[in-house]
C-alpha positions, 0 to 999 in steps of 0.5 A: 089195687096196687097196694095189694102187690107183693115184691120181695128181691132177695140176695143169694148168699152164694153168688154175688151178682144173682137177684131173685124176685118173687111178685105177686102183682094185681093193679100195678103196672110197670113204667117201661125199663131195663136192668142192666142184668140178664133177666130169667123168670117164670109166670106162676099164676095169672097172665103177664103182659109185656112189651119187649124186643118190639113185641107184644107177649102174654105169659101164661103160667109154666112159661119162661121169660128171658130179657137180655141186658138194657132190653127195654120192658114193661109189665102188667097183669093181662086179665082180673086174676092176681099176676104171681112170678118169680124173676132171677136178676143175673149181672153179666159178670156173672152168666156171661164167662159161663155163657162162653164157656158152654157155647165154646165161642169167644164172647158172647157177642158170638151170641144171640138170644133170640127168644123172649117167651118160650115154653122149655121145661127144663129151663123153667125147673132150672130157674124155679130151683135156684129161686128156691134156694136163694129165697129158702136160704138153703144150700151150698155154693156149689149147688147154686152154682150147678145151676147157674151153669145148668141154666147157661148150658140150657140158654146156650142151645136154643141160641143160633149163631149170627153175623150182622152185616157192616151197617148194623155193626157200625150202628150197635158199636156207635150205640154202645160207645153212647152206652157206656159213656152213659154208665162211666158217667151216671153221676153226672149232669149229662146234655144229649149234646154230650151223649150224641158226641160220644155216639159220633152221630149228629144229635138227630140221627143219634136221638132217632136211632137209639129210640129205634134200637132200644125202645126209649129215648137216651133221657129216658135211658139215662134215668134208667140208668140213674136208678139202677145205680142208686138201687146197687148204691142202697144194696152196699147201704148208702143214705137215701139222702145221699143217693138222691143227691149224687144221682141228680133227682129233684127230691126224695119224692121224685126218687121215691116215685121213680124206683116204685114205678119199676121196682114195686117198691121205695128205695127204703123199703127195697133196701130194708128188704136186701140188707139183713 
């Protein structure tokens, strides 16, 4: 039964930007979303079904799961057993300069991720030591840091270099100039008029390649990204009421069902849960 479900985020105290998730899930089953933070976890118990990067995958325990920013997922326990996980939720202003750094490259556009599920045990013991920390309260900055890197470090070997050709990098720069329309303008009442003029693309075209590229249509992406705002929102201890209603949702009913379908959770009990 969903309500038999357990999530609890926690904050880390030494690194700004760094989430840690522990679930425990039997019935629930996520809406698919994407987070606009880089996502590691590790399958702990049961078996985690999900669909991401135009793949079905089952995650067995001692896996490894690893989703870059904006890639579309769901998720649901894939036998009878409870469904147990740990997730760490790292913004790329956090990972990224460390990401570069280990690669010895420019960006990290230089980079690919081309593993969504993987067996790697020392990425695994890395991301399960810092979920320790973060959810024990235990530690230095600097050992949390340690691993962070430790965790760039180990992210950056299994990554292969790439170059896309001229049609695919015209298409993503189009897509991601819609993007970040989208994100400088989350508190607005937005038209796919709008976000197809941003892309420079005819509305067709625009509509059909960004559900192509991303796994969802722009609205749904829009919402997504309405939610994900709202949730940093709460975390600096923003009214729910004041939330909703810059963030454009009908009521709090909508918002409450809305963030539950991706968080486990209502945005009130998420904001208790990240706010000592």
């Amino acid at each position: 039964m969903e309500q038999d479900s357990q999530f609890q985020f926690i904050k880390s105290g030494h690194l700004p930007e760094v989430t840690a998730l522990q679930a425990a899930m039997d019935g629930f089953t996520y809406d698919k979303h994407a987070h606009e933070e880089y996502a590691f976890g590790v399958t702990l118990s049961g078996r985690q079904d999900f669909f991401s990067s135009g793949a079905f995958h089952r995650s067995t325990p001692g896996n490894v799961i690893q989703l870059n920013p904006d890639e579309v997922h769901d998720g649901h326990s894939g036998i009878e057993e409870p469904l147990s996980y740990v997730m760490l939720y790292i913004h790329p202003r956090q990972i990224e300069p460390l990401l570069v750094e280990a690669a010895g490259v420019n960006s990290t556009g230089d980079l690919r991720m081309r593993e969504t599920l993987m067996q790697d045990p020392v990425l695994r013991n890395h991301i399960l030591e810092l979920v320790r920390l973060i959810a024990s309260g235990v530690g230095s900055r600097i050992e949390q840091e340690h691993l962070l890197y430790q965790m760039a470090s180990r992210v950056v070997q299994r990554v292969g270099r790439y170059q896309p050709d001229e049609r695919v990098r015209r298409a993503d720069r189009l897509l991601v100039q819609a993007k970040a329309f989208i994100h400088e303008n989350v508190d607005a009442d937005l038209s796919l008029d709008d976000l197809s003029e941003a892309a420079n693309l005819s509305k067709y075209h625009f509509v059909r390649l960004f559900r192509r590229q991303y796994g969802i249509t722009p609205h749904q992406y829009l919402i997504n990204c309405r939610i994900n705002a709202a949730r940093s929102a709460l975390e600096t201890g923003a009214s729910l009421g004041d939330v909703v209603y810059r963030y454009g949702f009908s009521d709090l009913s909508h918002f409450n069902r809305r963030f539950k379908r991706i968080y486990g959770m209502t945005p009130k009990q998420y904001q208790a849960s990240v706010i000592a």
